[in-house]
C-alpha positions as CSV (number, residue, x, y, z in Angstrom):
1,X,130.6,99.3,92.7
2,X,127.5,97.5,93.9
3,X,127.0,100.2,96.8
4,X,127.4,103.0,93.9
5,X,124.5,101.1,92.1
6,X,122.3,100.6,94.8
7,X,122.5,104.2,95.5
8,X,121.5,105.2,91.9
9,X,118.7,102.6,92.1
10,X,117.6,104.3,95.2
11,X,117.6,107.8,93.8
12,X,114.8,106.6,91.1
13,X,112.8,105.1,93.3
14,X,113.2,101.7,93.1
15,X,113.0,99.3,96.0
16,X,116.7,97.8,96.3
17,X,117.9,94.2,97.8
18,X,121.3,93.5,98.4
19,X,121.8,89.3,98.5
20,X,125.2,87.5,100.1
21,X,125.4,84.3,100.9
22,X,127.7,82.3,103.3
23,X,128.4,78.4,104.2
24,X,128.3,77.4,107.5
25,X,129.2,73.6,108.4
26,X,126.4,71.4,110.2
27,X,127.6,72.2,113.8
28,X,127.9,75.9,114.1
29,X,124.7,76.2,112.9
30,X,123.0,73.4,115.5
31,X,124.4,75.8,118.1
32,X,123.4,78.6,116.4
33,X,120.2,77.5,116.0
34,X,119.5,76.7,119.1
35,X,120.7,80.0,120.8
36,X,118.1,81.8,118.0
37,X,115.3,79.6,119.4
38,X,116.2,80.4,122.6
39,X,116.0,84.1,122.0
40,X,112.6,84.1,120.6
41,X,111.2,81.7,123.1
42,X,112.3,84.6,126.0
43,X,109.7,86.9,127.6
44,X,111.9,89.3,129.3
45,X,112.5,93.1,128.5
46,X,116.3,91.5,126.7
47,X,114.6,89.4,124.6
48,X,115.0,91.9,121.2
49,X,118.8,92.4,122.3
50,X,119.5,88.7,122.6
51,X,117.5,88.4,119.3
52,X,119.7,90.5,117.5
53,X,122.9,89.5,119.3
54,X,122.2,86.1,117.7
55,X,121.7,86.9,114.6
56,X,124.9,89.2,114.3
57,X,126.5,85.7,115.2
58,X,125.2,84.2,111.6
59,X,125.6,87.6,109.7
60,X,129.0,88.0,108.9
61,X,131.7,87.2,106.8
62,X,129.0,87.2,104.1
63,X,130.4,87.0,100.1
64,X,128.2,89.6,98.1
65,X,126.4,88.2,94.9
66,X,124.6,90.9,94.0
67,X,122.0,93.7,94.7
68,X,118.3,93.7,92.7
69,X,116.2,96.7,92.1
70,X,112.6,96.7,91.5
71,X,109.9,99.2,90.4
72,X,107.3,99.9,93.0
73,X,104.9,102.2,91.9
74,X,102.6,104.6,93.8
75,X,99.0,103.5,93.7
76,X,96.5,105.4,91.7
77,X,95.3,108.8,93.6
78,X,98.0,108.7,96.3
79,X,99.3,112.3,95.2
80,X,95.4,113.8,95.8
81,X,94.4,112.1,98.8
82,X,97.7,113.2,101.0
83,X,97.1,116.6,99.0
84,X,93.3,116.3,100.3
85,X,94.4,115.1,103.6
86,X,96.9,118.0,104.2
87,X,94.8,120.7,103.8
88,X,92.5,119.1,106.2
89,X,94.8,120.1,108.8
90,X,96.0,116.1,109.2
91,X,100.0,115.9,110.3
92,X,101.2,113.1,108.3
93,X,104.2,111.1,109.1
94,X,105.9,107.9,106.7
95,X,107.4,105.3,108.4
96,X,109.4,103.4,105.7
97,X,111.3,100.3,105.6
98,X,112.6,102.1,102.0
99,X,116.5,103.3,102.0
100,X,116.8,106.8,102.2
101,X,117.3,108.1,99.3
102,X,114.3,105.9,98.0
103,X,112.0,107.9,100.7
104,X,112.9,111.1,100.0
105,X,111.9,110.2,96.4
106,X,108.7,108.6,97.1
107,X,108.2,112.1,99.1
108,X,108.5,113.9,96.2
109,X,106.1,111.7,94.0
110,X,103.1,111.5,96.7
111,X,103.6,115.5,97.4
112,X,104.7,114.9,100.7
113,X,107.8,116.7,100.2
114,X,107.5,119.7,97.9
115,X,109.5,121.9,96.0
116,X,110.8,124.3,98.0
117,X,110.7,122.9,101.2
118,X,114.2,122.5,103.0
119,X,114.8,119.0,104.3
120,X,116.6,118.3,107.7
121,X,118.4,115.2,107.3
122,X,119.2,113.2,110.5
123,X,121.5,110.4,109.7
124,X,124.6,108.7,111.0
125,X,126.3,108.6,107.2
126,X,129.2,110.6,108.5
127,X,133.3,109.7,108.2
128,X,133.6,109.8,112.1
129,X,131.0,107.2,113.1
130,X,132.1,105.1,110.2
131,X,135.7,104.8,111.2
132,X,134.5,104.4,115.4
133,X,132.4,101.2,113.2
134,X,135.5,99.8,111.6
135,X,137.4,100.1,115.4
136,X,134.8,97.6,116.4
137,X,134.2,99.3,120.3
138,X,130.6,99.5,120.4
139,X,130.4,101.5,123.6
140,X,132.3,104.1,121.2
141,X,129.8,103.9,118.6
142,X,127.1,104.4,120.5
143,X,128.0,107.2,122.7
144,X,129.3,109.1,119.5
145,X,126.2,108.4,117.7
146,X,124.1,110.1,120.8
147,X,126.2,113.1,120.8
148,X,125.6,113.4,116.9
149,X,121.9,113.0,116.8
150,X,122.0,115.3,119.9
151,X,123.2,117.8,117.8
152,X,121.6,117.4,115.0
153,X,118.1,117.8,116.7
154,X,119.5,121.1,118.6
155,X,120.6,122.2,115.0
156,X,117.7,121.1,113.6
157,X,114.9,123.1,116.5
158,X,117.4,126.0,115.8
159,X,116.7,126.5,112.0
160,X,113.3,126.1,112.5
161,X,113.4,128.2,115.4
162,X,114.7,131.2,112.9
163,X,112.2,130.5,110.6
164,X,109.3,131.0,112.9
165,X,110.7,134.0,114.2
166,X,111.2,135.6,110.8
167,X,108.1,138.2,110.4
168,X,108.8,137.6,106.2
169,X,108.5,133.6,106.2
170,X,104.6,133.1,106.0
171,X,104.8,129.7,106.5
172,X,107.1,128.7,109.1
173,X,106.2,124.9,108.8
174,X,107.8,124.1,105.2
175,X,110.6,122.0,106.5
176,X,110.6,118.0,106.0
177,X,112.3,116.0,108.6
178,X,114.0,112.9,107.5
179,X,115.5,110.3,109.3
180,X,117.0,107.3,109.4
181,X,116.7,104.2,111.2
182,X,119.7,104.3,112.8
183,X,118.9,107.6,114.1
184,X,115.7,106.7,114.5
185,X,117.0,104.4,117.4
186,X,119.2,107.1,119.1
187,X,116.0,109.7,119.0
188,X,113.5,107.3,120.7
189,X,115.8,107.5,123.9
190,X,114.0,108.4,126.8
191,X,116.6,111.4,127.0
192,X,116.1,112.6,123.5
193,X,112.9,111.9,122.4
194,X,111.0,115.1,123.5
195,X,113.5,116.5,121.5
196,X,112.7,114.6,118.4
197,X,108.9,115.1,118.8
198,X,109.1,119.1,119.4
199,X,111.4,119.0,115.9
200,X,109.1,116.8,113.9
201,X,106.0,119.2,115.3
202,X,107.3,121.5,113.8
203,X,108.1,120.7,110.6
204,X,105.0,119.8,107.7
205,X,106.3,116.8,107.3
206,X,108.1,113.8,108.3
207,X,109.9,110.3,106.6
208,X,111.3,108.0,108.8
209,X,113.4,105.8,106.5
210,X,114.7,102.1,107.4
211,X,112.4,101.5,110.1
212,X,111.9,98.7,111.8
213,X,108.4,97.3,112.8
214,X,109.0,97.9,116.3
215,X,110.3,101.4,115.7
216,X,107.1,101.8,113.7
217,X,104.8,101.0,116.8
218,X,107.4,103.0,118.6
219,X,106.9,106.3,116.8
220,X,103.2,105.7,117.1
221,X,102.7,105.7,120.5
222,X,105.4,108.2,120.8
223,X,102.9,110.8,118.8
224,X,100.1,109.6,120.9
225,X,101.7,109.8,124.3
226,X,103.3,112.9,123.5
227,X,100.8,115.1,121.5
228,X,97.8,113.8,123.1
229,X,96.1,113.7,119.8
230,X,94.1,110.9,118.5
231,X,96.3,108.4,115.6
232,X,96.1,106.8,112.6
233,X,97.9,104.3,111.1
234,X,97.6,102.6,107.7
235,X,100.0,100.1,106.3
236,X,99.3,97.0,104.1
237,X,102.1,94.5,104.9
238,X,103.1,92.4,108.2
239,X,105.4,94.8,109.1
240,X,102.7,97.3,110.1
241,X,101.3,95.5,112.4
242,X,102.4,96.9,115.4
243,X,101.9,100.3,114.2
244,X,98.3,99.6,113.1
245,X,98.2,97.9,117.1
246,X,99.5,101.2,118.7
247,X,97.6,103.3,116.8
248,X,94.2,104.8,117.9
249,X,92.5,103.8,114.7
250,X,94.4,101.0,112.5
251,X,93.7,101.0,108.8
252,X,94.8,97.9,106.7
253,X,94.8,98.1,102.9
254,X,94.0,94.5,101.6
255,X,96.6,93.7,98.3
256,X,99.5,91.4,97.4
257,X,101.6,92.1,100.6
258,X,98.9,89.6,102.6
259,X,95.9,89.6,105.6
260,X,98.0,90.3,108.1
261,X,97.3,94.3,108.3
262,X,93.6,94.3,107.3
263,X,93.1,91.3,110.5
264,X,94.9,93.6,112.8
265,X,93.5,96.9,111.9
266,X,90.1,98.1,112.4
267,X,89.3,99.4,109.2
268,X,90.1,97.7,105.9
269,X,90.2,99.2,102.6
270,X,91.1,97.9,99.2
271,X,93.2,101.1,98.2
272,X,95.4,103.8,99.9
273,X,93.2,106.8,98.5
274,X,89.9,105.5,99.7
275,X,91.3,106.8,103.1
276,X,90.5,110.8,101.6
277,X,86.7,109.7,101.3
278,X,86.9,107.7,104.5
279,X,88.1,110.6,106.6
280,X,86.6,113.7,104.8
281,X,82.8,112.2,104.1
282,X,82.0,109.3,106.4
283,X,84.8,110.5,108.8
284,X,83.2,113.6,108.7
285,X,79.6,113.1,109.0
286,X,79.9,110.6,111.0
287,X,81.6,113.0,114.2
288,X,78.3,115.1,113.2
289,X,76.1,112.7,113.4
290,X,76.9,111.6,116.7
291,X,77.7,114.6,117.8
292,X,74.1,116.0,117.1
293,X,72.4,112.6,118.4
294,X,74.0,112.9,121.7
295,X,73.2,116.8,121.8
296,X,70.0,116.1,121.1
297,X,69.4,113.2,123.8
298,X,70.0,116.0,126.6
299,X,68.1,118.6,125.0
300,X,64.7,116.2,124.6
301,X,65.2,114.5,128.0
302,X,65.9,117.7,129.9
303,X,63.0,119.4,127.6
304,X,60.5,116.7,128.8
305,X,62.2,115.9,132.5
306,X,61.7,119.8,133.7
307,X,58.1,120.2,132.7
308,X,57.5,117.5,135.2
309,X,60.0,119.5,137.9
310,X,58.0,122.9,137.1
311,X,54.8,121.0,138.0
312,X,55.9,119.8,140.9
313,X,56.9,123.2,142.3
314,X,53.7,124.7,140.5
315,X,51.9,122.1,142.8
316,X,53.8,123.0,145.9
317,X,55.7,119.6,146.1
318,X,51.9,117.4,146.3
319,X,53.2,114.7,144.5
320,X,50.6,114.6,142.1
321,X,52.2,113.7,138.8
322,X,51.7,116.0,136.0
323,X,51.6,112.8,133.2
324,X,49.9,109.6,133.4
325,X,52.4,106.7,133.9
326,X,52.7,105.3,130.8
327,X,53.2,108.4,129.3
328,X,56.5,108.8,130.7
329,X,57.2,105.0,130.0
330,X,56.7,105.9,126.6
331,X,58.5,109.0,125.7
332,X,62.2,107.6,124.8
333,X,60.3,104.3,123.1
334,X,58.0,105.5,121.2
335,X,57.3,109.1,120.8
336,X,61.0,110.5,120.3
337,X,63.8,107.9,119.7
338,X,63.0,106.7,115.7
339,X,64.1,110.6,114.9
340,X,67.2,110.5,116.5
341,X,68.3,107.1,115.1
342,X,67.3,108.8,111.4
343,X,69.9,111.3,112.9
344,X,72.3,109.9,113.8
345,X,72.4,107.4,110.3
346,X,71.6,109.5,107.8
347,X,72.0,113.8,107.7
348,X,74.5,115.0,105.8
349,X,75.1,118.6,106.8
350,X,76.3,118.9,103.4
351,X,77.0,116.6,99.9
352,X,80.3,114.0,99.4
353,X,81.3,116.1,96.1
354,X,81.1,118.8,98.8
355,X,83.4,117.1,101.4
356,X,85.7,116.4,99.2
357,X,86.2,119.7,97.6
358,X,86.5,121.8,100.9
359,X,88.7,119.5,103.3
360,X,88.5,122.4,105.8
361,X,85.5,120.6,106.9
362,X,87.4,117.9,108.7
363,X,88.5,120.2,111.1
364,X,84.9,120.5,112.9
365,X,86.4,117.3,113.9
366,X,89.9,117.9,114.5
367,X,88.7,121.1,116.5
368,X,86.0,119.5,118.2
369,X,83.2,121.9,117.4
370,X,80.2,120.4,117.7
371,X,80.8,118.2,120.7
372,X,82.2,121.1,123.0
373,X,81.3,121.6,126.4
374,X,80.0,125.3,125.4
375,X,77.9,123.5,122.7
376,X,76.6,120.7,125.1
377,X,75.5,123.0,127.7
378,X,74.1,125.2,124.9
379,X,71.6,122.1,124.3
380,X,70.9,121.7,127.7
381,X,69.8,124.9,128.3
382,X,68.2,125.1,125.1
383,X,66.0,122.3,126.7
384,X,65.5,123.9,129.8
385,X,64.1,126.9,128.2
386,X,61.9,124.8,126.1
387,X,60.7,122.8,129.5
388,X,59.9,126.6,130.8
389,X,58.2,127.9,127.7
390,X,56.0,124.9,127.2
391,X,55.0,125.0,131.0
392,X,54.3,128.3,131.9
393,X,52.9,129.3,128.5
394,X,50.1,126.1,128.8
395,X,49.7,126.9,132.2
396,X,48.6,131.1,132.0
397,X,47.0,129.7,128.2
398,X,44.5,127.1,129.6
399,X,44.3,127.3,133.7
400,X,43.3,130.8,133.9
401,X,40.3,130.3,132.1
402,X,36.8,128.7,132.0
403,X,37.3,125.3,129.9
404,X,33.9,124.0,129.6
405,X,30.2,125.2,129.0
406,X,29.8,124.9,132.5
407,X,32.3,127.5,133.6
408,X,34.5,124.8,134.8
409,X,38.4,125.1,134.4
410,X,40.3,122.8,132.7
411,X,41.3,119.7,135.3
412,X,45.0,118.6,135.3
413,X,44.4,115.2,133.3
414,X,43.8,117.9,130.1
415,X,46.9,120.3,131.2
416,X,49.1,117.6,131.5
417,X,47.9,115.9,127.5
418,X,47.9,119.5,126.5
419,X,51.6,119.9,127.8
420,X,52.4,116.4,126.7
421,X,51.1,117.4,123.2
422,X,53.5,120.2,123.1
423,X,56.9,118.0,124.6
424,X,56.3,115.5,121.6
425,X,55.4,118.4,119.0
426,X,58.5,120.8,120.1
427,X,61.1,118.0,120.6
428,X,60.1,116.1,117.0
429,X,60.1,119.9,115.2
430,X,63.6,120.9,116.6
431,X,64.5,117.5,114.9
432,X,63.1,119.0,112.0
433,X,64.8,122.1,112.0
434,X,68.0,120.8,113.0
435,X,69.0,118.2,110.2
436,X,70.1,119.1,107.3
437,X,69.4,116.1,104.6
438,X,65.9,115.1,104.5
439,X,64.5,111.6,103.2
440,X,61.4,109.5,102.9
441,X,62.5,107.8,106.3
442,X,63.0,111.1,108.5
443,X,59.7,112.3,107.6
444,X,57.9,109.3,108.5
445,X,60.3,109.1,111.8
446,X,59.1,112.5,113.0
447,X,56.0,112.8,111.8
448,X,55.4,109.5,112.3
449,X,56.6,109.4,115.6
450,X,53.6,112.5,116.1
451,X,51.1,110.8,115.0
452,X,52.2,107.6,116.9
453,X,50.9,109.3,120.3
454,X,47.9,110.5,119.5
455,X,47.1,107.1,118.1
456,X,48.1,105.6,121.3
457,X,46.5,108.7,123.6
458,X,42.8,107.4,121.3
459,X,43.8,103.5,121.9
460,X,45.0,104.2,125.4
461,X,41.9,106.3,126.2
462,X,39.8,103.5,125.1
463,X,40.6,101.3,128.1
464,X,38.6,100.8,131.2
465,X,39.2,103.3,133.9
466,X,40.7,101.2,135.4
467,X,43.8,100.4,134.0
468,X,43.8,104.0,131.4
469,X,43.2,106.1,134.6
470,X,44.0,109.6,133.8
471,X,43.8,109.2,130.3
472,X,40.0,107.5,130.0
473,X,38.5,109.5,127.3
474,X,40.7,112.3,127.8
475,X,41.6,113.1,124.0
476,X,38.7,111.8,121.8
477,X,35.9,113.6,124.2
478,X,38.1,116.7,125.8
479,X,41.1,117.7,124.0
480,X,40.7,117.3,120.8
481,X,36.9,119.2,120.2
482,X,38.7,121.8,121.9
483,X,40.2,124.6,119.9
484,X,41.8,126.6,122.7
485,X,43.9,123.1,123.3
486,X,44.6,123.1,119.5
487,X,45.6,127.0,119.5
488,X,47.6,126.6,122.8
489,X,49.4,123.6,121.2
490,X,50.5,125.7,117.6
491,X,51.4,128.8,120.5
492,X,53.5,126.7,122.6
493,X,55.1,124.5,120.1
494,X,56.4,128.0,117.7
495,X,56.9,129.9,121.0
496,X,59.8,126.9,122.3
497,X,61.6,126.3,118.7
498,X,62.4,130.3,118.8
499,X,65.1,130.4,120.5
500,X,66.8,128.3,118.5
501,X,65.9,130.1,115.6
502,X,67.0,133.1,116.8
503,X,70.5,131.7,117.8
504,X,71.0,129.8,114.5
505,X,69.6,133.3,112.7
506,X,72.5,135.2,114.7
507,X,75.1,132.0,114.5
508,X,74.8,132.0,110.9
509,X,75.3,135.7,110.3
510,X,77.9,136.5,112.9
511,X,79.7,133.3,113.8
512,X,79.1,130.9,111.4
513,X,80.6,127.4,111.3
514,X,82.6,125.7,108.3
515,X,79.9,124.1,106.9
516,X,77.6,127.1,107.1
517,X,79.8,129.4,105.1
518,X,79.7,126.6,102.6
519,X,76.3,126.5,102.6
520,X,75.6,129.6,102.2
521,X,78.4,130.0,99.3
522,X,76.9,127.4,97.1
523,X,73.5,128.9,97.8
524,X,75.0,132.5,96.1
525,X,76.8,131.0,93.7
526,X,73.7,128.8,92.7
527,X,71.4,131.9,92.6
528,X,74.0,134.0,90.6
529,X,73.9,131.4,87.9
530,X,70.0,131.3,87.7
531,X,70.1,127.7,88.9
532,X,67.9,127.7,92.1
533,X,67.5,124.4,93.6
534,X,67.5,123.4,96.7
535,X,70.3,121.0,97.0
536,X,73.1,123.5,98.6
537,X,71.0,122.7,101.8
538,X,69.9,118.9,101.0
539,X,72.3,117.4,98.9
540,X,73.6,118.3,95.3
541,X,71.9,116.7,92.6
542,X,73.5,113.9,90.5
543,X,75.6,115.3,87.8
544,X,73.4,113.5,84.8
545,X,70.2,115.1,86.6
546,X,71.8,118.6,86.4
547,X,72.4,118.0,83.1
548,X,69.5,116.6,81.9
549,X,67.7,120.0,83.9
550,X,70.1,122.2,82.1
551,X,69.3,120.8,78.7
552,X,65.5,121.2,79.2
553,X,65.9,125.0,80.1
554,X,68.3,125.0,77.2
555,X,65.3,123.5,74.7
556,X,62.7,125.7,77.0
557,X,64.7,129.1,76.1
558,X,64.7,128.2,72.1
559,X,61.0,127.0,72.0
560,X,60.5,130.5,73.5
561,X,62.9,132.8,71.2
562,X,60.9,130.8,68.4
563,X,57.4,131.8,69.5
C-alpha cells in the first residue's frame, strides 16, 4: 500500500521519503560503529565498497512507519531558460537524486521532455531481476543485470538508429533517455559505457534518476572524457559537489539547500534561470571580447614589428634602426594597449535584449568562430599587409623627393616619425572600425592614445640631444610644418585600413556571421518602420527612451496635421 502511494506521489511531482526504523542493542552497534569508521577512515580504491558493505549490515530488517511527500516546486523561469538554452545548441543532461517517475515529471514541467518525444527507459524494474534479488546470490544479480542494460542500450542505439535513417523523420534527435540509478551503475562500466554515451548523444535529452553524488561526478567526466567538449555543471545542494568538481565550469545556486555548491563551484548565482543571461550575454560577449583582444594583439604587433623588418632589408641589413628607442619601448605602454583593454571590457557586438532573443548567437562560441586558426592567421596577415602598406607607401611618398627648401631629401629620423605616425594612426583606427559599441571611454582610449604620442614626440623632442637623440626637434620644427608628412600620413593610414574594409564589405554580403545577419535584420526592420536610429549597430535604446521618442513624433505628426 505504501509502495502504491509513493508511486502516485511520484507521478505528481512530489519529492517522496520513505522512513523505517529498527532497534539495535548497545553492542551490535559499538561493533558496527566501529567497522563504519573504519570504512571512511580508508584511502584505498575499496573504500566505497567497504562503505556500503557496512552499511547494508545496519539496514535491514527495518519496520516501515511511513512514507512523506512534499511539494518541490520549479523556480521561476526554469521552463524559458532550458527553452533558451536549447536552442542555443547546449546538450543538457539532469542528474537527479528524484525517483523516476518524479523525473520524468519534472521533465515535462521544465520542457526538457516534450510532447511527442519517445522516451527510452533503462531500468532494472523487471520480474526476473527481482526474483534473482529475493534468491539473495549477488553474483546472479549482477551478471543478469549487465546482460539487461546490455540490451537495453543495443535496443535502445537501434530505435534511434531507424529514426536517423528514416528520410521522413526531420528530426532524428526527439528521443529522451531515462535512466535509473541502478542502471546507471551497470552503464558506467568500462565495457559498456561507450555504449551509454553514443545512446545519450544521440538522443535531445537525458534524466538520470536516483543518482548518487559520485555517479553525478561520474557522468560528468564521462561527457568530458568522452565528447571532448567543454562542461557545465550547476547544482545547489552538497550532493553536487563532485559534479560541480568534475566539471569544466561549476555553477552553484546559493538557496536553502546550503554553501556547499556555491564554495565549490566557480560561479555562483542566486537563481537557476540567471544561467540563460549568464551564458547567452556575458557568456557570449565575453568569448568575443577576448577573442577580438587576442586577434588584435597579433595584428598590431605584427603591424608595427614588420615595418621595422622591411627597413632593415630596405637598408640592406646596416643595422640602423628605423625608430628611436624609446619609441619602441613605448608602443605596447602607451600608444596602443588602453584600446585594447576598452575591447576587451566593454563592446558588445550586439544588445542583451538582443542576446537573449536569438540564442543562435551562442554558437559563435560553441563553433568556435572567432578564435579559429583561419581567423587568427587572417589577423596576422592582415597586419603584415598593413606593415607593407605603411612601409613602402611612406617610403616612394616621402624618399623620392626633395624635402626641404634646400633640395635636400627627407633624412631617416623624419621617415621613421612619419612611419611611426602611421603604425599608431592605422593600428588605433582598425580599433575603431572593429568594435562595435562605442562609449565615452573608447573614444578617449583611441583617440587618446593618438594624441598621447604626439604629446610625448613634442616633450620627448624637447630634451637635450643627448639623451632625445633622433627625436631632438624632429616633430615641432620638421614634421609637423610639413604638409607632404601630413598628406602621406591621411594616404597611408586609409590606404592600410582597406583591406579590411574590403573583406568585411565582402564578409558581410557573402558570408556573414550570426551576429551580422542580425545586425543587418534589425537595421531593415528598423528602417521599414521609419524608426532610424542607430542602435542596431551600438546598442538598442532603453524601452522608456523609445517610448518617450515615439510619443514626440506622435505629438510632432498632430502639431503638423493641425497647421
Amino acid at each position: 500500500e505504501t509502495k502504491e502511494h509513493i508511486k502516485r506521489y511520484a507521478e505528481a511531482g512530489l519529492r517522496t521519503l520513505v522512513i523505517a526504523y529498527r532497534e539495535v542493542d548497545e553492542e551490535e552497534y559499538r561493533m558496527w560503529e566501529e567497522e563504519f569508521l573504519n570504512a571512511k577512515t580508508l584511502v584505498t580504491e575499496d573504500r566505497d565498497a567497504l562503505i556500503d558493505a557496512a552499511a547494508d549490515k545496519i539496514e535491514r530488517d527495518l519496520i516501515l512507519l511511513g512514507s512523506t511527500a512534499v511539494e518541490d516546486k520549479l523556480q521561476k523561469g526554469v521552463p524559458d531558460c532550458i527553452e533558451k538554452l536549447s536552442q542555443a545548441g547546449v546538450k543538457i543532461w539532469v542528474l537527479t537524486g528524484d525517483k523516476t517517475e518524479t523525473a520524468i515529471n519534472i521533465g515535462y514541467a521544465c520542457s526538457l521532455l516534450r510532447e511527442g518525444m519517445e522516451k527510452i527507459l533503462i531500468t532494472l524494474d523487471s520480474p526476473d531481476i527481482e526474483t534473482l534479488e529475493k534468491q539473495g546470490d549477488k553474483d546472479a544479480v549482477a551478471k543478469a543485470s549487465f546482460q539487461s542494460i546490455k540490451k537495453q542500450l543495443r535496443e535502445g542505439m537501434s530505435q534511434t538508429a531507424a529514426a536517423t535513417n528514416d528520410e521522413a523523420n526531420e528530426n532524428p534527435e526527439m528521443f529522451g533517455l531515462v535512466i535509473d540509478g541502478k542502471s546507471l551503475t551497470f552503464a558506467l562500466d568500462k565495457k559498456l559505457e561507450k555504449e551509454f554515451l553514443e545512446l545519450a548523444s544521440r538522443c535531445g535529452s537525458v534524466i538520470c534518476c536516483r543518482s548518487s553524488p559520485k555517479q553525478k561526478a561520474l557522468v560528468t567526466r564521462l561527457v568530458k572524457s568522452g565528447t571532448g567538449r567543454t562542461t557545465l555543471a550547476i547544482g545547489d545542494g552538497a550532493n553536487d559537489v563532485g559534479m560541480l568538481q568534475e566539471a569544466d565550469i561549476g555553477v552553484g545556486i546559493s538557496g536553502a539547500e546550503g554553501m556547499q555548491a556555491v564554495m565549490a563551484s566557480d560561479f555562483a548565482i542566486a537563481q537557476f534561470r540567471y544561467l540563460e543571461r549568464l551564458l547567452l550575454v556575458h557568456g557570449h560577449w565575453c568569448y568575443r571580447r577576448i577573442a577580438m583582444m587576442i586577434c588584435y594583439f597579433f595584428y598590431k604587433n605584427l603591424a608595427f614589428g614588420f615595418t621595422l623588418f622591411w627597413y632593415e632589408a630596405y637598408a640592406s641589413f646596416s643595422g640602423k634602426p628605423a625608430y628611436n628607442d624609446w619609441y619602441m619601448s613605448c608602443y605596447n605602454v602607451f600608444f596602443t594597449s588602453l584600446p585594447v583593454i576598452a575591447l576587451g571590457v566593454f563592446d558588445q557586438d550586439v544588445s542583451a535584449r538582443l542576446c537573449l532573443k536569438y540564442p543562435l548567437l551562442y554558437q559563435e562560441g560553441v563553433q568556435n568562430i572567432l578564435f579559429s586558426w583561419e581567423r587568427i592567421l587572417g589577423w596576422m596577415l592582415n597586419g603584415i599587409i598593413s606593415s607593407m602598406i605603411i612601409f613602402f607607401l611612406a617610403i616612394n611618398t616621402l624618399a623620392s623627393q626633395a624635402f626641404r627648401k634646400d633640395g635636400q631629401v627627407v633624412d631617416y629620423s623624419v621617415l621613421g616619425v612619419t612611419m611611426y605616425s602611421s603604425v599608431v594612426w592605422t593600428v588605433n583606427c582598425q580599433m575603431a572600425v572593429s568594435i562595435n559599441y562605442f562609449t565615452w571611454i573608447q573614444h578617449c582610449f583611441i583617440w587618446g592614445s593618438i594624441g598621447v604620442w604626439y604629446l610625448f614626440l613634442v616633450i620627448y623632442g624637447s630634451l637635450p640631444p643627448t639623451f632625445s637623440t633622433t627625436a631632438y626637434q624632429v616633430f615641432v620644427e620638421t614634421s609637423a610644418p610639413s604638409p607632404i608628412c601630413w598628406l602621406t600620413l591621411v594616404l597611408v593610414t586609409f590606404s592600410a585600413l582597406l583591406p579590411y574594409f574590403t573583406y568585411r564589405a565582402f564578409q558581410i554580403k557573402f558570408r556573414p556571421m550570426y551576429h551580422d545577419i542580425i545586425v543587418e535584420q534589425r537595421r531593415t526592420e528598423r528602417f521599414e518602420s521609419g524608426t532610424r536610429t542607430t542602435s542596431a549597430l551600438s546598442g538598442e535604446l532603453p524601452v522608456q527612451v523609445e517610448f518617450t521618442l515615439h510619443h514626440l513624433k506622435a505629438n510632432l505628426s498632430r502639431r503638423d496635421s493641425w497647421n
